[in-house]
Steps between C-alpha positions, in 0.01 A plus 500: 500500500742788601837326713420741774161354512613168527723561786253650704305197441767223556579733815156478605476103431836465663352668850190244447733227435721547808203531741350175324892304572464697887150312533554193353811467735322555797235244428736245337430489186766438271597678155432246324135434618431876444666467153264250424267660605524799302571268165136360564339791482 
């Protein structure tokens, strides 16, 4: 995989990612539940 291409998809995770913190914030749910979370799947 090109290193451009991998920006624009760590960019594009990184955009998902802070919307999923901005969420989980305003329902209460911590990092580490939605760390665990994502390890279980």
């Amino acid at each position: 995989m090109s290193d451009q291409l991998n920006d624009v998809i760590l960019k594009e995770l990184d955009k998902e990612w802070v919307e999923l913190m901005k969420l989980a914030k305003k329902t209460g749910i911590s990092l580490d539940e939605v760390r665990r979370f994502l390890r279980s799947n």
